[in-house]
C-alpha positions as CSV (number, residue, x, y, z in Angstrom):
1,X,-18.7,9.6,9.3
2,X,-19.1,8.8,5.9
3,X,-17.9,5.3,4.5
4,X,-14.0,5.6,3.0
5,X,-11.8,3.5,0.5
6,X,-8.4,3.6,1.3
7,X,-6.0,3.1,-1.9
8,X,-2.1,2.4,-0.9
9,X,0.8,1.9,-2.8
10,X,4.4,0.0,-1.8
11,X,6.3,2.5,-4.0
12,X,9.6,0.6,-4.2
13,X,12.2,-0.8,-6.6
14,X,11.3,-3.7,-8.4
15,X,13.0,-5.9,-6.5
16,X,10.8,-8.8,-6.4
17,X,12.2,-11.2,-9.5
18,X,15.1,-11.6,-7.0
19,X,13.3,-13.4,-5.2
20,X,12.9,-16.2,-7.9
21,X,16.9,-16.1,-8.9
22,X,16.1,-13.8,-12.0
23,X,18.0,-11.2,-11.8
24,X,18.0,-7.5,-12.3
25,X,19.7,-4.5,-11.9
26,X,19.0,-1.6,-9.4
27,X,18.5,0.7,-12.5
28,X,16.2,-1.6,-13.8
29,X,14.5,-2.3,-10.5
30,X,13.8,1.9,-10.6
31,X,12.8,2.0,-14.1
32,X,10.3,-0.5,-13.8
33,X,8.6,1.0,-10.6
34,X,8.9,4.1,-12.4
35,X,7.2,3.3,-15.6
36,X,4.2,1.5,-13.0
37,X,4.0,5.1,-11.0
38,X,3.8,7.3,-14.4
39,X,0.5,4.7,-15.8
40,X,-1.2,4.4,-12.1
41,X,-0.8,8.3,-11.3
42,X,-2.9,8.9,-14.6
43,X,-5.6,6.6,-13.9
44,X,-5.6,8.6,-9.8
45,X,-5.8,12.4,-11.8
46,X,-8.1,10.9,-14.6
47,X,-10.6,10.1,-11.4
48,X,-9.6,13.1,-9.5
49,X,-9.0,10.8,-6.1
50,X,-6.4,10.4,-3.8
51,X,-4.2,7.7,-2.0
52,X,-1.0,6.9,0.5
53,X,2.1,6.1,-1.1
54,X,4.4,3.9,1.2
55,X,7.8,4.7,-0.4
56,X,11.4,3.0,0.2
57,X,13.3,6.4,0.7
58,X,16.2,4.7,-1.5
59,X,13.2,4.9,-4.5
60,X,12.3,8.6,-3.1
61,X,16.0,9.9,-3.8
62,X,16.3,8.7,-7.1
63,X,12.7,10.1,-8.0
64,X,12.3,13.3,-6.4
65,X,10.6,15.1,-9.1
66,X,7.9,12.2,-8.8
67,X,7.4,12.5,-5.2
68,X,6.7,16.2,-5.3
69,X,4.5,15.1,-8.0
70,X,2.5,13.0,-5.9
71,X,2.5,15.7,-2.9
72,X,1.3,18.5,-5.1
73,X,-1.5,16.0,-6.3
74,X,-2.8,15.6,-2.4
75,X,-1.3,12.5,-1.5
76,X,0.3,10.8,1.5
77,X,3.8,9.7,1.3
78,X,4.2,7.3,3.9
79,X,7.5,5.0,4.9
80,X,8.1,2.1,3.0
81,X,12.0,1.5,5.6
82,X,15.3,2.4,3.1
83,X,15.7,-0.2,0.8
84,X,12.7,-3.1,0.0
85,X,15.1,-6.2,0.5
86,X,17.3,-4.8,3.0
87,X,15.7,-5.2,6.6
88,X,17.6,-3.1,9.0
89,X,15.6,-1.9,12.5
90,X,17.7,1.8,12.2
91,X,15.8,2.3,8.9
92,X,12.7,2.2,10.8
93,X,13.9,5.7,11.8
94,X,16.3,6.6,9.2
95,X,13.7,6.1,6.7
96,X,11.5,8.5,7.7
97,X,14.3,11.5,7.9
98,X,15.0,10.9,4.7
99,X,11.7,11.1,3.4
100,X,11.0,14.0,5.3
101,X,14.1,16.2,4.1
102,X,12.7,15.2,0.3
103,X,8.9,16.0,1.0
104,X,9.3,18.6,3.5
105,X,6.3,17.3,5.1
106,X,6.1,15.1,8.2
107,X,6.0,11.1,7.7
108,X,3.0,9.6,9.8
109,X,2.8,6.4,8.8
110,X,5.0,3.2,8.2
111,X,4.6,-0.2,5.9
112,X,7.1,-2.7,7.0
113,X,8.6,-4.7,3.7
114,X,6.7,-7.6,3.1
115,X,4.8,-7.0,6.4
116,X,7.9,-8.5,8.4
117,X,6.8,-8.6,12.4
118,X,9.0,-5.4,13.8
119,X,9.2,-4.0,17.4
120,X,6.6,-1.9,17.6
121,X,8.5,0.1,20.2
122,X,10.8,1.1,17.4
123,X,8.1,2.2,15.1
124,X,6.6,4.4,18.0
125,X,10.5,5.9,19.1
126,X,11.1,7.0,15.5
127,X,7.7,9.0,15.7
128,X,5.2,7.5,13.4
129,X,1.6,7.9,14.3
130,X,0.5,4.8,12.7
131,X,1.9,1.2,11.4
132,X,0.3,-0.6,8.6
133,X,1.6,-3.7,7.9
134,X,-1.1,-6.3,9.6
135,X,-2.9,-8.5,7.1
136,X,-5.1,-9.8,9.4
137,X,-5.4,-13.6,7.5
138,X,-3.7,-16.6,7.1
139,X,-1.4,-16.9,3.5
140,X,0.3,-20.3,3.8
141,X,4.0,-19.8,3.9
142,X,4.0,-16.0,4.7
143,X,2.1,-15.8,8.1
144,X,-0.9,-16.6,10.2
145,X,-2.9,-13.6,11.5
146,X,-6.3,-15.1,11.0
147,X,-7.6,-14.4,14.8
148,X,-6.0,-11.0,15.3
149,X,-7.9,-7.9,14.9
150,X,-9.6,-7.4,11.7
151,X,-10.3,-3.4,11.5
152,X,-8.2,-0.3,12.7
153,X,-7.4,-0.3,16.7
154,X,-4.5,1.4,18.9
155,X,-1.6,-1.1,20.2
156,X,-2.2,-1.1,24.3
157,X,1.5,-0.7,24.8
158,X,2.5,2.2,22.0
159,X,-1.1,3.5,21.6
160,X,0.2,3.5,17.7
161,X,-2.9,2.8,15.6
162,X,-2.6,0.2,13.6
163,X,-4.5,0.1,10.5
164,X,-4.7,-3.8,9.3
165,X,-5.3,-4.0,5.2
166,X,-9.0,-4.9,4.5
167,X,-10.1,-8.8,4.5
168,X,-13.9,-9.9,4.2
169,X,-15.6,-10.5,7.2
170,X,-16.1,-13.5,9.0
171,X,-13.8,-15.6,6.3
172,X,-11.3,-13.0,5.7
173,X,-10.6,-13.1,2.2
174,X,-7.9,-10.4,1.5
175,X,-9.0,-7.9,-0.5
176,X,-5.4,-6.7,-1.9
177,X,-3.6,-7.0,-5.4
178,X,-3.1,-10.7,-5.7
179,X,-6.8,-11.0,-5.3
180,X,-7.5,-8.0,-7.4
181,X,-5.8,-10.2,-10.2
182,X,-6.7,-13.7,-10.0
183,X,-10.2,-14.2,-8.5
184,X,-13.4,-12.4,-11.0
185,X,-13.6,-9.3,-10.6
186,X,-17.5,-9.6,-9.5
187,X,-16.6,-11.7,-6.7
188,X,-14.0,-9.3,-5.6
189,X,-16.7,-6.4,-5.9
190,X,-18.9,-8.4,-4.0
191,X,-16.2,-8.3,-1.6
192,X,-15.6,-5.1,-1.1
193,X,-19.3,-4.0,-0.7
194,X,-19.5,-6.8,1.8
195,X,-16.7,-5.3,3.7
196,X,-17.4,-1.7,3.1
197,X,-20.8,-2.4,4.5
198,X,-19.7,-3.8,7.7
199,X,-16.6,-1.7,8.5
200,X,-17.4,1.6,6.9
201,X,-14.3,1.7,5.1
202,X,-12.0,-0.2,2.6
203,X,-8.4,-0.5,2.6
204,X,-6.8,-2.2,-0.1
205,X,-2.8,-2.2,-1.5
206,X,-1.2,-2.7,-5.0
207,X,2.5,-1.9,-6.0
208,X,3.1,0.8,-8.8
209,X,5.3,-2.2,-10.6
210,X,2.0,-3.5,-11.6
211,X,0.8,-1.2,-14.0
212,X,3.8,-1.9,-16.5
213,X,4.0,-5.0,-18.6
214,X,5.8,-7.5,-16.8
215,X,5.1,-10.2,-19.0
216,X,9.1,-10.8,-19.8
217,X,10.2,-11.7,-16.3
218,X,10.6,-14.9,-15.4
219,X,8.2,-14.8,-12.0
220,X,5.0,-16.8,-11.3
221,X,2.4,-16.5,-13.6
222,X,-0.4,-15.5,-10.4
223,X,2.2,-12.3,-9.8
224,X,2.7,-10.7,-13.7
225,X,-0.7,-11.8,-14.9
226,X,-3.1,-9.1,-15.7
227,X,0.1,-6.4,-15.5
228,X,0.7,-3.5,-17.6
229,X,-3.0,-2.3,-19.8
230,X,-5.1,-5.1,-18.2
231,X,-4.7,-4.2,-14.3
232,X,-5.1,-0.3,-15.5
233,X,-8.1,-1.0,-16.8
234,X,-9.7,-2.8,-14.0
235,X,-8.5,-0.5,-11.3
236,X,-9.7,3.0,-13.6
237,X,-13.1,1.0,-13.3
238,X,-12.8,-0.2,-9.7
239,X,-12.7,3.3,-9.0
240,X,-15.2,4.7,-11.6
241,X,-17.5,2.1,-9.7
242,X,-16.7,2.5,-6.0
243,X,-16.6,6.5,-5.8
244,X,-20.6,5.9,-5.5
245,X,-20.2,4.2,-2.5
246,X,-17.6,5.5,-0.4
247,X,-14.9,9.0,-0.3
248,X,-11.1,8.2,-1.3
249,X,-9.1,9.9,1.2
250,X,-5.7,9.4,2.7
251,X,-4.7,7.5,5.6
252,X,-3.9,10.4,7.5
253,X,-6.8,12.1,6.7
254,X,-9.0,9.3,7.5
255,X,-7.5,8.8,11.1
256,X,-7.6,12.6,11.5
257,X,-11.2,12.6,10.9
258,X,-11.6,8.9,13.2
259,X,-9.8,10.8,16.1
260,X,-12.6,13.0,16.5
261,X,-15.2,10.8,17.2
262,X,-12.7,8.5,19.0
């Protein structure tokens, strides 16, 4: 099988200045996110490639219109649970209905907000095929998952496959947005070669609130730097340069085509 890069997106409301007592309205929250989706979704047609979307269905109702978008452009919308800051096990399930009724399509996969440890039994009751919210490395104060499994394997108990987001080998840098913004860009190439080479395929995530300026908000400087024009830029060339070296598909597609040689 050819080698594969794996673009996702947590398409949810821009919820995260909350998190640093700034606050800001739901509206807001939407308009931001919305504003992200409209710049990133030109830089995806502009390269003609396709990626997995894990929406909050709370963002999906208010944004149809953009959802059907995204559909009619080939990719994957995947859960993102109801709302981004409000953890609730039933959304595990309620989540995907709700997405399904908008897309008309079935929901395979599942992203749990800020990769929160869930029962996996739940994920594999409400029906999902896969769960991706392993980052399989350590981030001090967010969690420790430096020795489990690096690539994409099944869950002995569900038989779920679990799709952990791409790290380097043998240190296990993460390749995902905060590095894709505040380590040079080289070194992060370098990076992703590295791991492409060794696991025959890539899978990074962003959120769609990045590609607006977000240079207002009172949040850390590591988070909003490189927002809006600057973080278009480097992901229209990311791609420009990386569609050499490996196929963008869809989650689902990818483990479609991994089941037959599995």
């Amino acid at each position: 099988m050819e080698r594969v890069i794996l673009l996702t997106f947590d398409l949810e409301e821009f919820d995260l200045p909350l998190e640093y007592n700034v606050e800001i309205n739901q509206q807001t929250q939407l308009e931001i996110s919305t504003k992200g989706l409209k710049n990133l979704m030109d830089v995806l047609k502009r390269n003609k490639v396709v990626a997995t979307f894990f929406t909050t269905a709370y963002y999906a109702e208010n944004n149809i219109s953009l959802i059907q978008e995204l559909i009619s452009d080939g990719h994957e919308i995947a859960s993102h649970f109801y709302y981004h800051s409000d953890y609730n096990p039933s959304h595990i399930l309620q989540s995907k209905r709700k997405l399904e009724e908008i897309t008309h399509q079935k929901v395979a996969g599942i992203r749990i907000p800020r990769l929160r440890k869930t029962d996996i039994n739940l994920i594999k009751d409400a029906g999902y095929l896969y769960d991706s919210s392993l980052n399989p490395t350590f981030l001090p104060g967010r969690y420790n998952n430096f020795f489990k499994p690096r690539t994409l394997f099944r869950d002995s108990g569900t038989n779920l496959f679990i799709l952990p987001f791409s790290v380097s080998p043998v240190i296990r840098v993460p390749l995902f947005w905060l590095t894709f913004k505040n380590i040079s860009y080289q070194i992060f190439i370098f990076l992703c070669m590295q791991t492409l080479q060794k696991d025959s395929y890539l899978h990074l995530y962003f959120h769609p609130w990045e590609f607006t300026d977000l240079s207002d908000f009172k949040i850390p400087s590591y988070i909003k730097r490189k927002s809006g024009k600057k973080i278009i830029d480097r992901l229209d060339n990311f791609i420009k340069l990386m569609k050499g070296r490996g196929k963008f598909v869809t989650i689902v597609q990818y483990l479609h085509e991994k089941e037959k040689i599995m």
